[in-house]
C-alpha positions as CSV (number, residue, x, y, z in Angstrom):
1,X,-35.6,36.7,9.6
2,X,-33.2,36.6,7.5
3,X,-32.8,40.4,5.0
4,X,-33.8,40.6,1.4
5,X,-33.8,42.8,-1.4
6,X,-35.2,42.4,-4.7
7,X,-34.7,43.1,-7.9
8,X,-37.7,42.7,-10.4
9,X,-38.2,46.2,-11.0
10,X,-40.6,45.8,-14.7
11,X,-41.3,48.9,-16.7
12,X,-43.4,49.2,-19.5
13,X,-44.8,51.5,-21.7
14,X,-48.5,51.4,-23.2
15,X,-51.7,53.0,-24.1
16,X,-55.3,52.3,-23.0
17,X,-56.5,50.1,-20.0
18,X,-53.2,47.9,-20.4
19,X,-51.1,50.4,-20.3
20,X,-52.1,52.1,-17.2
21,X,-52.2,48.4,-15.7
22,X,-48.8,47.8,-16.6
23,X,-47.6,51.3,-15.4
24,X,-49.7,51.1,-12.1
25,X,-47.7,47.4,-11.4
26,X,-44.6,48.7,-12.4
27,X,-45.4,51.8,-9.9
28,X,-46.7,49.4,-7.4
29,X,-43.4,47.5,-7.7
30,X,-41.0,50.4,-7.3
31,X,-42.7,51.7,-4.1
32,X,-42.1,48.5,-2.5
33,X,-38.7,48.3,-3.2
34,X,-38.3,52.1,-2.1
35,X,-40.0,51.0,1.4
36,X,-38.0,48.1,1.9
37,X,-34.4,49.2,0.8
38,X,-35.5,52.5,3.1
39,X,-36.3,50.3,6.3
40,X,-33.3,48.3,5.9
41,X,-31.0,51.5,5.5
42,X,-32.4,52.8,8.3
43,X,-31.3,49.7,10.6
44,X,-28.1,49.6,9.2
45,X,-27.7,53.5,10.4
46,X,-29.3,52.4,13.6
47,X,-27.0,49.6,13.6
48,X,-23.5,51.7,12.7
49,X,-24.0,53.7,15.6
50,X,-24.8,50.6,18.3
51,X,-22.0,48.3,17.3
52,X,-19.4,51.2,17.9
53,X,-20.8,50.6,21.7
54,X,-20.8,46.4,21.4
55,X,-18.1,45.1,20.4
56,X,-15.0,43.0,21.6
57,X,-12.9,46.4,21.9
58,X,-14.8,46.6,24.9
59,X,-12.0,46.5,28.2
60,X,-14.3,46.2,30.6
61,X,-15.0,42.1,29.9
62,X,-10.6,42.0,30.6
63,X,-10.6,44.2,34.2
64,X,-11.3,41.9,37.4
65,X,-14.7,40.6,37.5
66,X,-16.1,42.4,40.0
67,X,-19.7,41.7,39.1
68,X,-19.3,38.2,39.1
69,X,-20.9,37.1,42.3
70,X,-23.8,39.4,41.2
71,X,-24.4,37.0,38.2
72,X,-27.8,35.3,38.5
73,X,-28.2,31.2,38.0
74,X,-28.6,30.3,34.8
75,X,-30.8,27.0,33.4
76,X,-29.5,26.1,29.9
77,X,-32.2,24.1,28.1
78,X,-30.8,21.8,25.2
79,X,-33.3,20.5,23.2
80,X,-32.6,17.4,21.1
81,X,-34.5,14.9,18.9
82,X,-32.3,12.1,16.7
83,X,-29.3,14.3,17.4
84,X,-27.0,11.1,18.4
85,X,-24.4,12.5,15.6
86,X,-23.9,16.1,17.4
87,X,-25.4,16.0,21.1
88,X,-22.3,14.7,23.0
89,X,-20.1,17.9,21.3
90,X,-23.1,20.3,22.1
91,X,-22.9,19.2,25.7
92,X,-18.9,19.1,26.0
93,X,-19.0,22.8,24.4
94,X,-21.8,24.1,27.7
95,X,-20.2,22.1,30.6
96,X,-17.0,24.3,29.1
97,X,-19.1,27.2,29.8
98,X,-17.5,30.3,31.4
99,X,-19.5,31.4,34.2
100,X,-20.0,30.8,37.9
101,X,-23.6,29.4,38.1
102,X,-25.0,27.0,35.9
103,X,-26.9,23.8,34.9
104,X,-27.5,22.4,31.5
105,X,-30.7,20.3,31.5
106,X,-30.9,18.5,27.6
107,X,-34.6,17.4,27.1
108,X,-34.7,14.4,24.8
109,X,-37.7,14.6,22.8
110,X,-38.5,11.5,22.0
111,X,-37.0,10.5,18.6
112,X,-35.8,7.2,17.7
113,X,-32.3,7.0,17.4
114,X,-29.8,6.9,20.1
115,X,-29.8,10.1,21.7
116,X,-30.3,9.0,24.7
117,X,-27.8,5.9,24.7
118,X,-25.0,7.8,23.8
119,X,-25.5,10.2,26.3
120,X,-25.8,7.8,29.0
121,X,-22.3,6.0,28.0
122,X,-20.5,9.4,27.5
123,X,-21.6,11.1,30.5
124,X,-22.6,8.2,33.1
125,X,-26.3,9.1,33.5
126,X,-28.6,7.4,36.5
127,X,-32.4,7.7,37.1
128,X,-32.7,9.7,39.9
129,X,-35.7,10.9,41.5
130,X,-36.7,15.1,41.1
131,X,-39.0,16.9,42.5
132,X,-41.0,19.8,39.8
133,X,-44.5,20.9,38.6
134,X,-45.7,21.5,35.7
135,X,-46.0,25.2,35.5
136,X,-46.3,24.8,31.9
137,X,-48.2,22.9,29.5
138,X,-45.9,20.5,28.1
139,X,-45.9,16.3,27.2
140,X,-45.7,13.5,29.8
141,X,-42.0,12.8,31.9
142,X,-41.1,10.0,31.5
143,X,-37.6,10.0,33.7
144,X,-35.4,12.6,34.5
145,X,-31.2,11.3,34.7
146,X,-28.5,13.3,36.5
147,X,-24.9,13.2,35.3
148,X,-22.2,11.1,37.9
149,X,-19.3,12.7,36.3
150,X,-21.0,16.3,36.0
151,X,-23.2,17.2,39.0
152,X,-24.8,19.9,37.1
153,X,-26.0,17.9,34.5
154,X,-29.2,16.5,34.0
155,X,-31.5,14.8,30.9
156,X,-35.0,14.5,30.3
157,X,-36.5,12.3,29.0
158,X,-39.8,13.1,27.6
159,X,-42.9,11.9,25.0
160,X,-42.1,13.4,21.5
161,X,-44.5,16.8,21.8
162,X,-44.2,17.4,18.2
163,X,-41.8,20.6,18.4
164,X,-38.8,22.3,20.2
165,X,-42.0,24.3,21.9
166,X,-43.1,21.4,23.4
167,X,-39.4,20.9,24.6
168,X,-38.4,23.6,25.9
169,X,-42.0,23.9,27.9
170,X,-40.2,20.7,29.9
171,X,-37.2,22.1,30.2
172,X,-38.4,25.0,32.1
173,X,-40.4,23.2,34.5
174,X,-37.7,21.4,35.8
175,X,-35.4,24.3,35.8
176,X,-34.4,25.6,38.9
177,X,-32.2,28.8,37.9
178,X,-33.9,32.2,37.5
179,X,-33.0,32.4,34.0
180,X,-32.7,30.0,31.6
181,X,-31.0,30.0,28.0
182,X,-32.6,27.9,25.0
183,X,-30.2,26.2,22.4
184,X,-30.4,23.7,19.6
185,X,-28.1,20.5,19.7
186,X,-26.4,21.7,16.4
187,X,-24.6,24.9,18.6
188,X,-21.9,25.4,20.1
189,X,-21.6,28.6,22.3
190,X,-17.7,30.5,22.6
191,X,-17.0,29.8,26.1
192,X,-17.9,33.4,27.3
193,X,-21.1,34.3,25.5
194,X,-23.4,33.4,28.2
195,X,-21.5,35.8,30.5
196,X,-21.9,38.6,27.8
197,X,-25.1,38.3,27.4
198,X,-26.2,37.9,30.8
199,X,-25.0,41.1,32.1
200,X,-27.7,42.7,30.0
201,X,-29.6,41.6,33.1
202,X,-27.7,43.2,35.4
203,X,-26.9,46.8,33.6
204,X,-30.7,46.7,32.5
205,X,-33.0,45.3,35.4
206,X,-35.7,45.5,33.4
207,X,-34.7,43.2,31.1
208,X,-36.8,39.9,30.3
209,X,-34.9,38.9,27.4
210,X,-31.9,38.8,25.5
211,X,-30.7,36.7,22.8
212,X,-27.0,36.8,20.8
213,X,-25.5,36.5,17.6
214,X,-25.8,33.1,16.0
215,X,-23.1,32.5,13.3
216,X,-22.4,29.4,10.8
217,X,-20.3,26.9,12.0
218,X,-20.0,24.8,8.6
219,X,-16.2,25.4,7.6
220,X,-14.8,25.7,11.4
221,X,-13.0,23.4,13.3
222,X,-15.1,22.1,16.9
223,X,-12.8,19.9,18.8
224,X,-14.0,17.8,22.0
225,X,-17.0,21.1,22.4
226,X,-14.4,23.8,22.0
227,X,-14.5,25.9,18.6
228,X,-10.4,25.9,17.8
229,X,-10.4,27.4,14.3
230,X,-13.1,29.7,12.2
231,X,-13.4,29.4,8.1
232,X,-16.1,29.6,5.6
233,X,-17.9,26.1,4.6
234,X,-17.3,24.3,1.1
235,X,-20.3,24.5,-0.3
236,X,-21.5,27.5,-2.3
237,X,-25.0,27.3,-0.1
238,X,-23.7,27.0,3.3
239,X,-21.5,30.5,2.0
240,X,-24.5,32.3,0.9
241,X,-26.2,31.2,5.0
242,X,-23.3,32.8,6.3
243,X,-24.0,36.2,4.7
244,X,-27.6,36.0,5.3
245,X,-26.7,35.7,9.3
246,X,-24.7,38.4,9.3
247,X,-26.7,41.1,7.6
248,X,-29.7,39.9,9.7
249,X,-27.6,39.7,13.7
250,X,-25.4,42.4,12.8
251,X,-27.9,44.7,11.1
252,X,-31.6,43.5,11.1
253,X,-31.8,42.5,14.8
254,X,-29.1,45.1,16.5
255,X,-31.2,48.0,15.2
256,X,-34.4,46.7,16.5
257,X,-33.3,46.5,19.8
258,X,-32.2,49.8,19.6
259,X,-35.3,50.9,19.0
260,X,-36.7,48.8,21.9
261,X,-38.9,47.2,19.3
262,X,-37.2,43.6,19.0
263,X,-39.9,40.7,18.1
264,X,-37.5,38.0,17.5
265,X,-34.6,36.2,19.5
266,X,-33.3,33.4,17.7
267,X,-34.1,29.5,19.3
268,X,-30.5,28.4,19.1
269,X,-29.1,31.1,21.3
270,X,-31.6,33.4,23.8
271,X,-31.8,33.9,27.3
272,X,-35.1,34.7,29.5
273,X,-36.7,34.9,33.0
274,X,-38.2,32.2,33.9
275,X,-40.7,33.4,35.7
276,X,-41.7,35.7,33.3
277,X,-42.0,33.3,30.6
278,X,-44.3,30.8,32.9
279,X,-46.5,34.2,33.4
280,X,-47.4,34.3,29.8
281,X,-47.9,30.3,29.9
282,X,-44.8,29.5,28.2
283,X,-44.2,28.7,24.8
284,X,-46.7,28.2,22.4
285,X,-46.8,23.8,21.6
286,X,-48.8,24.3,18.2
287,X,-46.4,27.3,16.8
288,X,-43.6,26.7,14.1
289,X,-42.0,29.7,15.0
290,X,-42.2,29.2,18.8
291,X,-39.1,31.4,19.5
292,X,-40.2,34.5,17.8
293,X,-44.1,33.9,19.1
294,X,-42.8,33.8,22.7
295,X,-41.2,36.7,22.5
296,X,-43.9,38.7,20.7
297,X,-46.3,37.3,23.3
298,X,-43.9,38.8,25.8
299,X,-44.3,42.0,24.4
300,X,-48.2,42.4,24.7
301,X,-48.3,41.3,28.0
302,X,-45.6,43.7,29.3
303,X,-47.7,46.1,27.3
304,X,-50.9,44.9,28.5
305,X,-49.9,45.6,32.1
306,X,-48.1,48.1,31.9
307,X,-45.2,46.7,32.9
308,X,-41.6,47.9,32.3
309,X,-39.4,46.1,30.3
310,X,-36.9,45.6,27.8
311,X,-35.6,42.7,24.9
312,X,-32.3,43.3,23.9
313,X,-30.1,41.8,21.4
314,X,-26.4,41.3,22.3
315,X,-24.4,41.1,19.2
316,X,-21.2,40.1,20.8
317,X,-22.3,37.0,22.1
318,X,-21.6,34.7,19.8
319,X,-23.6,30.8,18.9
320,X,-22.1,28.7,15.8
321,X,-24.8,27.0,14.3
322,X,-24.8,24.1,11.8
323,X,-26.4,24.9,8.6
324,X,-28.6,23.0,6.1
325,X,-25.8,21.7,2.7
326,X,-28.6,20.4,0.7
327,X,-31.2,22.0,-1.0
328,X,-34.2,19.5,0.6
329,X,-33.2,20.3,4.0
330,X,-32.7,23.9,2.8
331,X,-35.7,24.3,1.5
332,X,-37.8,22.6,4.4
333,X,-36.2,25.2,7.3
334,X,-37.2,28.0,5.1
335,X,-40.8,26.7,4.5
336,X,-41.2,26.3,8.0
337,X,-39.5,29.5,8.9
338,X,-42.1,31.6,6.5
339,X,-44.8,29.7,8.2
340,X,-44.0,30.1,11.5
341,X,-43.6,33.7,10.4
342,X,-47.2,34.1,9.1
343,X,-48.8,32.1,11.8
344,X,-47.1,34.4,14.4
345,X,-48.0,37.9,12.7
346,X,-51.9,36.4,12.4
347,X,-51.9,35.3,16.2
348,X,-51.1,38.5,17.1
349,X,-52.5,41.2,14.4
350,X,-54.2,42.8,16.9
351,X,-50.5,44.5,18.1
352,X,-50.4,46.3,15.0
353,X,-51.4,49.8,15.6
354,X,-52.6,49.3,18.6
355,X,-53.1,52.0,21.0
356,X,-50.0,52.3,23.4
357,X,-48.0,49.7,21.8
358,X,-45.3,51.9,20.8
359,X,-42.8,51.1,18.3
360,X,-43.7,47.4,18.9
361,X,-47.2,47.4,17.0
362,X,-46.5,50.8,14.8
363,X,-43.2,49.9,13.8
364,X,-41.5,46.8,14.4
365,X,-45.0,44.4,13.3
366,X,-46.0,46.7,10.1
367,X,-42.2,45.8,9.1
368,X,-42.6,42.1,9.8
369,X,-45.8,42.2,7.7
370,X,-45.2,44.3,5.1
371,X,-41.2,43.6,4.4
372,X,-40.8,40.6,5.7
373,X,-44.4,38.1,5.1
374,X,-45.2,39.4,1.7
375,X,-41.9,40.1,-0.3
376,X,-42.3,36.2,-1.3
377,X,-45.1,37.2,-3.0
378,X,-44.4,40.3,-4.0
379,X,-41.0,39.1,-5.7
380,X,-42.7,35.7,-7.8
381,X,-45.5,37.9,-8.8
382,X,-42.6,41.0,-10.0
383,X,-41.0,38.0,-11.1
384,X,-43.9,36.6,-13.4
385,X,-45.0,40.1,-14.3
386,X,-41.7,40.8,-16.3
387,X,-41.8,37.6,-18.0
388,X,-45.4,38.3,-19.5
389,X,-44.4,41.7,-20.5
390,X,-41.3,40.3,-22.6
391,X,-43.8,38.1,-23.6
392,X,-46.4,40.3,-25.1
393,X,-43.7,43.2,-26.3
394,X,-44.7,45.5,-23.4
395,X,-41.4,45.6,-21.5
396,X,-39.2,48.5,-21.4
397,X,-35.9,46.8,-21.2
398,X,-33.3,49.7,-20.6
399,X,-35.7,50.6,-17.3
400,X,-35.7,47.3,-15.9
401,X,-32.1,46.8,-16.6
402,X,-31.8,50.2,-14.7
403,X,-33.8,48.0,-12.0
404,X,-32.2,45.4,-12.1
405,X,-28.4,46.9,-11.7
406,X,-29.7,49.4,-9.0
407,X,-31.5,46.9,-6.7
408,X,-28.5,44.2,-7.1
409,X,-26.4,47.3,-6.1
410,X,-28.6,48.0,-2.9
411,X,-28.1,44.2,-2.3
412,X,-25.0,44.3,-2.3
413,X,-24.1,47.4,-0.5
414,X,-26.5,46.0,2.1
415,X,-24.1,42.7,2.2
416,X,-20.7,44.9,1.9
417,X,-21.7,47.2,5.1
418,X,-22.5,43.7,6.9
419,X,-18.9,42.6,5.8
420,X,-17.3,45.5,6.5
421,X,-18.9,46.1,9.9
422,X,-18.0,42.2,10.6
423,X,-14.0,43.4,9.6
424,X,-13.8,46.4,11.7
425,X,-15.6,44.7,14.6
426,X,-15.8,41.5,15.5
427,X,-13.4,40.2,12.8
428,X,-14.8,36.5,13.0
429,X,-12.9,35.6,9.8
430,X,-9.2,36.7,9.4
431,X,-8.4,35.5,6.5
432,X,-8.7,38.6,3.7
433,X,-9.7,35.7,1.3
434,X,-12.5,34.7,3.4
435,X,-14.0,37.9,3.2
436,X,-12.9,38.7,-0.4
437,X,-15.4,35.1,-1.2
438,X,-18.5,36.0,0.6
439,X,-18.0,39.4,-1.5
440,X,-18.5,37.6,-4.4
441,X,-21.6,35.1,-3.7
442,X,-22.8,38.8,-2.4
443,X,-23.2,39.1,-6.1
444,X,-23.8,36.2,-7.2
445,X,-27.0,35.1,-4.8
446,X,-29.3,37.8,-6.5
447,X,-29.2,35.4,-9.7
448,X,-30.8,32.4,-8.6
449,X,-30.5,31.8,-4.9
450,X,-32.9,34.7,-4.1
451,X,-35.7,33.5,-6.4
452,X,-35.6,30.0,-5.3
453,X,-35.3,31.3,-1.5
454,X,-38.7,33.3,-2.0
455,X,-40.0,30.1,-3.9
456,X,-39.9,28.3,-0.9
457,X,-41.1,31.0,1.3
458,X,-44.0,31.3,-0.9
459,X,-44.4,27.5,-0.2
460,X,-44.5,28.0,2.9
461,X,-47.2,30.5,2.8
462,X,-49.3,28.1,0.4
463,X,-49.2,25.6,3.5
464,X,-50.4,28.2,6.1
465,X,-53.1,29.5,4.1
466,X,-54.4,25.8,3.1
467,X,-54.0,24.7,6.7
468,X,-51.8,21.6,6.1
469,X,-50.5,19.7,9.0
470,X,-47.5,21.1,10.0
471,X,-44.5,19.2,11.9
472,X,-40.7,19.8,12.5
473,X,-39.1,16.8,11.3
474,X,-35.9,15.0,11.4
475,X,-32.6,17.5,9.8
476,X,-29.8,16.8,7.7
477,X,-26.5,17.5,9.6
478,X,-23.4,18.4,8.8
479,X,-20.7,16.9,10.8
480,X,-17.5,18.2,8.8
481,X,-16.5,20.6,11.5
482,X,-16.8,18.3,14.6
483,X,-13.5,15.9,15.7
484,X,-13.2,14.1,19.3
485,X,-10.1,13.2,20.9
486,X,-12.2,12.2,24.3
487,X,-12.7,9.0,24.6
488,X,-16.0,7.4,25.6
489,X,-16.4,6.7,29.5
């Protein structure tokens, strides 16, 4: 989920009935915002302390790889559906992989462009024959092809199931490793994130999932799979994206974990046991927000039987990721995002509070709910409030300028410790003028950006309440970033 602050803050003065409304909303309104800019403190202090413990300073990663014939196999599920533009760099980036024990299996789900052509010309695919079950609910096989040139790659290809869920259930019936690792075509993993991420498994054996960092690869440099130069995209939208992923990896997620209370691990980069996964009957072919559903699901049956376990978040482990440059696709990720949001929290309300679920269903859900579901609303209604009030003479304007500077101030210190932390950690972006730019569209997203943002969110919730059909679609990509110098085979 991505972090928010806002910063309609009304204040009025009155007399009578009205008054006391107006004061009771305005009250209303400033308790919110104190519970969310608290909850969000609270997982950057989390946060602070973690990444001290995570980060690339660690030596360990450089000694001898002792370990390494302890790694378990991995399965890495590639979903794609009329990805022709980016699949072949996607899959050139994972056979680049660094680590001892793996096969990438991209499903091909359905779609009607050439997805499948160009894979069979770049990577000499043949029908072979394969033995599997279906553990897993998922649509009809229609042929599975195995790589000539790469023995550990192989391609479904499958009826369209109407979502990544649908997808990935494929995927992990024909999976043969004990783990397996979802991504999206439009990724690219650093050559040693699956290793990092990985040994979660092994220094936590209780460990059913873990997912990584995911980072914007608009304004970076991907040549023949490999990522060979980092910088922020061109467009003042894609920028703003790239803040929003950092304050919710490096903040958001990291201090969830830490708290053992994680509910989401992002589609385009996490790792799971299989066999777990096929326990709780996969993932879920009617959800939106499949990957944060599975994992919630996870936690109640863990829960439910009493079962140790942990979901941790690796923020080292990094996945570039292309991101939406136009407002239509923009707006249609974060509809469905909200959606899948709500439809997740409502399949599974009966986690919050719930008797022994720890800081999953007393913590972690009241959070989703309350911080995360309803600010949309909260913010157009705080948002339509103040306007009426300036309309009708009731608006104390020196207290909601107050508002105004102190919760764009609590934005942007909330951006400034993600900066900051990215600087003195990981250091992604070198360049001082990179980071002096995202500084400033810290600022300048409250004015405009944030409002439309919780615009379509409330869209989003509109749909879910009313029911409507709901359906992935086709995306608008971004192939700036990619160049190939390897000629087809």
């Amino acid at each position: 989920m991505m972090v928010e602050w806002y910063w309609v803050a009304p204040a009025a003065i009155g007399f009578g009935w009205q008054g006391q409304l107006i004061n009771g909303l305005f009250w209303f309104f400033l308790i919110y915002q104190i519970i969310v800019g608290t909850s969000y403190i609270s997982l950057n202090i989390i946060a602070l302390y973690v990444v001290r413990r995570s980060t690339r300073g660690g030596k360990d990663l450089h000694l001898p790889r002792v370990y390494e014939s302890s790694l378990p196999g991995v399965s890495i599920l590639l979903t794609a559906y009329n990805e022709e533009q980016l699949i072949a760099t996607s899959v050139r980036s994972l056979l680049q992989l660094d680590y001892p024990l793996f096969e990438l299996i991209v499903i091909h789900d359905g779609g009607n462009d050439d997805t499948l052509g160009v894979m069979q010309r770049e990577f000499n695919l043949y029908p072979c024959p394969y033995a599997f079950e279906y553990a897993v609910r998922c649509k009809p096989i229609k042929q599975i092809y195995r790589s000539r040139s790469h023995p550990n790659l192989l391609m479904i290809d499958k009826a369209n199931g109407g979502g990544k869920a649908d997808a990935n259930n494929a995927g992990i019936n024909v999976a043969r490793m004990p783990l397996y690792c979802g991504m999206d075509a439009d990724s690219v993993l650093e050559r040693d994130s699956l290793l990092r991420v990985v040994r979660t498994f092994l220094e936590k054996p209780n460990t059913i999932a873990a997912g990584g960092s995911v980072r914007i690869v608009n304004g970076c440099q991907v040549q023949n799979g490999r990522l060979i130069k980092t910088g922020l995209p061109s467009r003042w939208m894609a920028k703003i994206q790239v803040l929003e992923y950092l304050r919710a990896f490096l903040f958001g997620r990291l201090g969830w974990s830490k708290l053992q209370a994680l509910l989401i691990i992002s589609g385009a980069f996490g790792v799971f046991k299989r066999e777990t996964v096929i326990a709780v009957g996969g993932y879920l072919p009617t959800s939106l927000g499949e990957d944060m559903e599975l994992v919630v699901r996870l936690h109640r049956h863990s829960l439910a039987h009493n079962q140790p376990y942990t979901i941790n978040f690796v923020p080292d482990p990094v996945c570039w990721t292309d991101a939406p440059e136009d407002l239509p696709t923009l707006r249609k990720q974060r509809i469905r995002w909200q959606r899948g949001l709500l439809e997740t929290l409502h399949e599974h309300r009966a986690l919050c509070f719930q008797k022994g679920s720890g800081r999953v269903g007393w913590l972690a859900y009241p959070f989703m709910l309350v911080v995360e579901a309803l600010s949309p609303i909260i913010e157009v209604l705080g948002l339509i409030f103040t306007i009426l009030l300036g309309c009708f003479g009731y608006l104390n304007v020196d207290a909601s300028l107050l508002f105004l500077a102190a919760s764009v101030g609590m934005g942007l210190l909330l951006s400034s410790l993600a900066l900051v932390l990215e600087e003195r950690s990981f250091h992604v972006y070198p360049r001082f003028r990179d980071t002096a730019t995202l500084f400033l569209w810290a600022v300048l997203e409250n004015f405009g950006y944030r409002q439309l943002n919780s615009w379509w969110r409330l869209q989003g919730t509109w749909h879910w309440l009313r029911g409507t059909e709901a359906k992935w679609g086709a995306m608008v990509r971004n192939t700036s970033w990619m160049t190939e110098d390897t000629p087809s085979k």
